[in-house]
C-alpha positions as CSV (number, residue, x, y, z in Angstrom):
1,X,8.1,-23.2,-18.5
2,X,5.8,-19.8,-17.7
3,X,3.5,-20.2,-14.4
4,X,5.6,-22.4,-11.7
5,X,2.6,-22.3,-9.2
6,X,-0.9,-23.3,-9.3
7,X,-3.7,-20.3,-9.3
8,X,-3.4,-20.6,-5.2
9,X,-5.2,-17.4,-5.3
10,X,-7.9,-15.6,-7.8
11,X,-6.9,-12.0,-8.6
12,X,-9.9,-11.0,-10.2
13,X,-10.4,-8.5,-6.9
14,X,-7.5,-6.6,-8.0
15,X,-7.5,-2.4,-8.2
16,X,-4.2,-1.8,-8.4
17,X,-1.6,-3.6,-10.1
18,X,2.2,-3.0,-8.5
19,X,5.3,-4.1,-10.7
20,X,8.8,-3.6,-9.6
21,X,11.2,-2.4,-12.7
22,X,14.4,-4.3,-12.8
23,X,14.3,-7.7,-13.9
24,X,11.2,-8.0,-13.8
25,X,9.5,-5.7,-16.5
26,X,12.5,-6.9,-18.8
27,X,14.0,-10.0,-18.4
28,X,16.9,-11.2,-16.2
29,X,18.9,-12.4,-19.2
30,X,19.5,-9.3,-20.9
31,X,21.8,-8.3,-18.0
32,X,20.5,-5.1,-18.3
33,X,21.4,-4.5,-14.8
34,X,24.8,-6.0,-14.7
35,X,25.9,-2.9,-16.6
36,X,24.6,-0.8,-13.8
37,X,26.2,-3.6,-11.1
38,X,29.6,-2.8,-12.6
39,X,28.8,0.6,-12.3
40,X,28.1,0.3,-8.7
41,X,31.3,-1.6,-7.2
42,X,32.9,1.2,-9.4
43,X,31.6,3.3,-7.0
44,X,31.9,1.3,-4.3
45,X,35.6,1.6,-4.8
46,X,36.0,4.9,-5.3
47,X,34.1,5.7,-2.0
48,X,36.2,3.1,-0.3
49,X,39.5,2.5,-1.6
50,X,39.1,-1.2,-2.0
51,X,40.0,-3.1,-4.5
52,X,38.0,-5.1,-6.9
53,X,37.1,-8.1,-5.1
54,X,36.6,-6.5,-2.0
55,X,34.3,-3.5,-2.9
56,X,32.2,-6.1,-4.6
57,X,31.8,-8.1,-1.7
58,X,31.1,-4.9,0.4
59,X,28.1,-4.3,-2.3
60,X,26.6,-7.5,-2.3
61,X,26.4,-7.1,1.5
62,X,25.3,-4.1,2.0
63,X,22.4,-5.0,-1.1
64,X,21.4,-8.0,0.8
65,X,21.5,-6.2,4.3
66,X,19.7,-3.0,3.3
67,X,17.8,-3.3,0.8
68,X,20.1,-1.0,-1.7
69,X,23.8,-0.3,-2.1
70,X,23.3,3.1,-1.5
71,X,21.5,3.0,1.4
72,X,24.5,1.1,2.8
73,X,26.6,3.5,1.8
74,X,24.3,6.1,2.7
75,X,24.2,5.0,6.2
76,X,28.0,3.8,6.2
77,X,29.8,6.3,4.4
78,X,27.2,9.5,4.3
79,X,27.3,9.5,0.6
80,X,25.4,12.1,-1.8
81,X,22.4,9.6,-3.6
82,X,21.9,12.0,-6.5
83,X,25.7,11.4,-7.2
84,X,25.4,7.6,-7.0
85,X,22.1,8.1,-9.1
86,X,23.4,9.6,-11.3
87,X,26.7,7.5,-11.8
88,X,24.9,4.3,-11.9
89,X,22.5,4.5,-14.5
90,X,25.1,6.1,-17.0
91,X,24.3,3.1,-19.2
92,X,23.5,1.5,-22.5
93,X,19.5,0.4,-22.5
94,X,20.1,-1.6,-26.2
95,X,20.2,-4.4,-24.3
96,X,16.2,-3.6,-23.5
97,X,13.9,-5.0,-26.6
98,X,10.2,-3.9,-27.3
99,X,7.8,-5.9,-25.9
100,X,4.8,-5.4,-27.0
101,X,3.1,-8.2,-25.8
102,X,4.0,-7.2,-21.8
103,X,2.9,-3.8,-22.7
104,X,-0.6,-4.8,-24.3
105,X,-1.4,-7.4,-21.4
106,X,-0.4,-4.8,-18.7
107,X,-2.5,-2.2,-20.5
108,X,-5.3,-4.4,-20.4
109,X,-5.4,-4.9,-16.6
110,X,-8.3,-3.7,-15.2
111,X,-7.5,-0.5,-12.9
112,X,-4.5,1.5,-11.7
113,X,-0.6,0.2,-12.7
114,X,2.0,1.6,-10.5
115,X,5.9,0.8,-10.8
116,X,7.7,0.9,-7.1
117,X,11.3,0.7,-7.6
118,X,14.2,0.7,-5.9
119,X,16.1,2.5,-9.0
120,X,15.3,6.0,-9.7
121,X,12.6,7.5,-12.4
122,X,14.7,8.8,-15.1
123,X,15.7,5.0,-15.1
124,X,12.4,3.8,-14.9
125,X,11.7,6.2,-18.0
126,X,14.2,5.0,-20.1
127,X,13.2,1.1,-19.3
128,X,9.6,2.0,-20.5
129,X,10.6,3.6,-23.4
130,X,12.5,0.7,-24.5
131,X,9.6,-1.7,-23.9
132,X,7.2,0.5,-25.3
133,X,5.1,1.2,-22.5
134,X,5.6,5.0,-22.0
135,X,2.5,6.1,-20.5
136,X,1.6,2.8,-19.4
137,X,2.0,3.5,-15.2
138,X,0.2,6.0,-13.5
139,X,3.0,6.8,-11.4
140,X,6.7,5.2,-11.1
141,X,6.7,5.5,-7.2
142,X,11.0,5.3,-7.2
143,X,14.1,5.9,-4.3
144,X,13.6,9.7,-4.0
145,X,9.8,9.2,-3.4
146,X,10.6,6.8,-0.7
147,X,12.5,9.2,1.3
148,X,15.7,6.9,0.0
149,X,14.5,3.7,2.2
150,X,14.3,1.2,-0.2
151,X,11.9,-2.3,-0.3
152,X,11.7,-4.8,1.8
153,X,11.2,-2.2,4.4
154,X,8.2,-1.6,5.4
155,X,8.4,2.1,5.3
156,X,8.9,2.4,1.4
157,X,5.6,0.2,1.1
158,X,3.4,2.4,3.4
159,X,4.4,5.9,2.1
160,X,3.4,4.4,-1.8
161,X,0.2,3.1,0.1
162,X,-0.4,6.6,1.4
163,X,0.6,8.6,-1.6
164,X,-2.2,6.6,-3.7
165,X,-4.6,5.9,-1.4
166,X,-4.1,2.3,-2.0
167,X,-6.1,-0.6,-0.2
168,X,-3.7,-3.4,-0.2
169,X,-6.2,-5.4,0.4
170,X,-7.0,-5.1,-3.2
171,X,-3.8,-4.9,-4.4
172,X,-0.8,-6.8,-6.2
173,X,3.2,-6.9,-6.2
174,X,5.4,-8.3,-9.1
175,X,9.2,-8.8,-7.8
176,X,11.9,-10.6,-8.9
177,X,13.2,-10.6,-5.7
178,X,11.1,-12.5,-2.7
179,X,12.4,-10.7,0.1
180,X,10.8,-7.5,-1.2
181,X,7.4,-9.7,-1.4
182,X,7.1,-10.6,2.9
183,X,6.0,-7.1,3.8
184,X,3.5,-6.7,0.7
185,X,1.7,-10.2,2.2
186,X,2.0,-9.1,5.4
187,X,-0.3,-5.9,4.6
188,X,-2.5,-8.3,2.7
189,X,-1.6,-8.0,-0.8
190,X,-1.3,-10.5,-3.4
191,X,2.1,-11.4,-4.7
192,X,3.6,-12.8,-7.3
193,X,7.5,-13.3,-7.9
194,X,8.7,-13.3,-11.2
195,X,12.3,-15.7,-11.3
196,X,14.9,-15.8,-14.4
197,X,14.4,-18.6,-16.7
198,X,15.9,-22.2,-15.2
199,X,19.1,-22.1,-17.3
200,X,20.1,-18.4,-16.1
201,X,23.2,-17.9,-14.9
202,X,25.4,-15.1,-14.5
203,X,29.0,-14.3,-12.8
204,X,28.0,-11.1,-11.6
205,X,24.5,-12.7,-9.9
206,X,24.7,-14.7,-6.4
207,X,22.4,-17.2,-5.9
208,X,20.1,-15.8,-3.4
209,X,19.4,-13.0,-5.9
210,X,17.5,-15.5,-8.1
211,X,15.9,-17.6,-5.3
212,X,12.5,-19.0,-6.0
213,X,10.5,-18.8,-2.8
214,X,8.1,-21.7,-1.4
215,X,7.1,-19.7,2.1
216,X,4.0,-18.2,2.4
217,X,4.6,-14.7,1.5
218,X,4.9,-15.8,-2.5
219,X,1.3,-16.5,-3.6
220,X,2.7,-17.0,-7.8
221,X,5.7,-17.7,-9.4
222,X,6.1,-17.6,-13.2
223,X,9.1,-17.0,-15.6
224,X,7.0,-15.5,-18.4
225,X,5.5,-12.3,-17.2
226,X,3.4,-11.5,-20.0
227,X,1.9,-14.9,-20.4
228,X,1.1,-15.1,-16.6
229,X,-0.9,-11.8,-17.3
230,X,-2.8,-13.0,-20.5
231,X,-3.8,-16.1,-18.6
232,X,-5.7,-14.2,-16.1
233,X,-9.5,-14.4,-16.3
């Protein structure tokens, strides 16, 4: 299974093509980010004092309430985000295989590529690397640009719009995660949410983190990135 949605919509209008980094310019399944998840109710603990189990649950809720762990903890526990930055992404990138297939159909796009992510760029970097696409964004548009307010809110999405003079109108976002696709069809862009393969599962994932969307704000789904790019007239 690739393309899990009809071409709703052309994108042959599209100027600037958006992608978000984790899971979604490497796949879910090479857990890529559970080693920085670990890494993060690590944290979690240590700001806290909470065990296991709770500091996890803390994370996930703060995560699903806003938007990143560390802005939760930013707000809730006036933590330094260079430190969690830093902490977090202390990890192996192995896991990360060339793809050179992504890389050539992304490269072929016609106009600008941009990454917005919630991660930081020296992560970003080392994800591209791994894939083979260094050189392959104009800009990785990441946490620190956005002033530490992370997707979905609509502040991350209008100081990227600003920055690059960006018509969303005319514009695309890839996301593995659907909430962080309602503001982007709100402005008017063109979505598309890219989902883990059907059999995916993990311990360290909840369910709403690999929701597919039906609601209006998802224009495409698909499971194979690369092949929902080469497919595009």
């Amino acid at each position: 299974m690739n393309d899990l949605t009809p071409p709703i919509r052309s994108l042959s209008h599209i100027t600037d093509w958006v992608f978000d980094l984790d899971n979604t310019l490497y796949p879910r399944s090479c857990n890529l980010f559970a080693q920085i998840d670990v890494r993060i109710t690590n944290y979690v603990m240590n700001v806290t004092q909470l065990d296991f189990e709770a500091a996890r649950t803390l994370q996930k809720g703060y995560y699903r309430d806003f938007g990143t762990t560390l802005n939760g903890l930013m707000l809730k526990h006036a933590i330094d985000p260079d430190d969690f930055l830093n902490t977090v992404h202390a990890i192996d990138y192995s896991p990360v295989e060339a793809h050179p297939d992504l890389v050539e159909a992304i490269r072929a796009l016609p106009g600008r590529k941009f990454i917005l992510t919630n991660g930081d760029t020296g992560h970003a970097r080392s994800v591209l690397s791994k894939l083979g696409g260094d050189g392959l964004f104009e800009h990785v548009h990441d946490i620190r640009a956005m002033t530490y307010v992370p997707k979905p809110h609509r502040e991350a999405y209008d100081g990227f719009f600003a920055l690059h003079g960006i018509d969303p109108s005319r514009a695309v976002m890839f996301d593995d995660l659907e909430k962080n696709l309602v503001v982007p069809h709100d402005v008017g862009m063109s979505t598309v949410q890219v989902v883990a393969g059907p059999d995916y599962a993990h311990e360290q994932v909840e369910a709403w983190e690999l929701g597919r969307a039906s609601g209006p704000h998802v224009h495409h789904i698909t499971d194979n990135l690369a092949s929902f790019l080469r497919k595009l007239p």
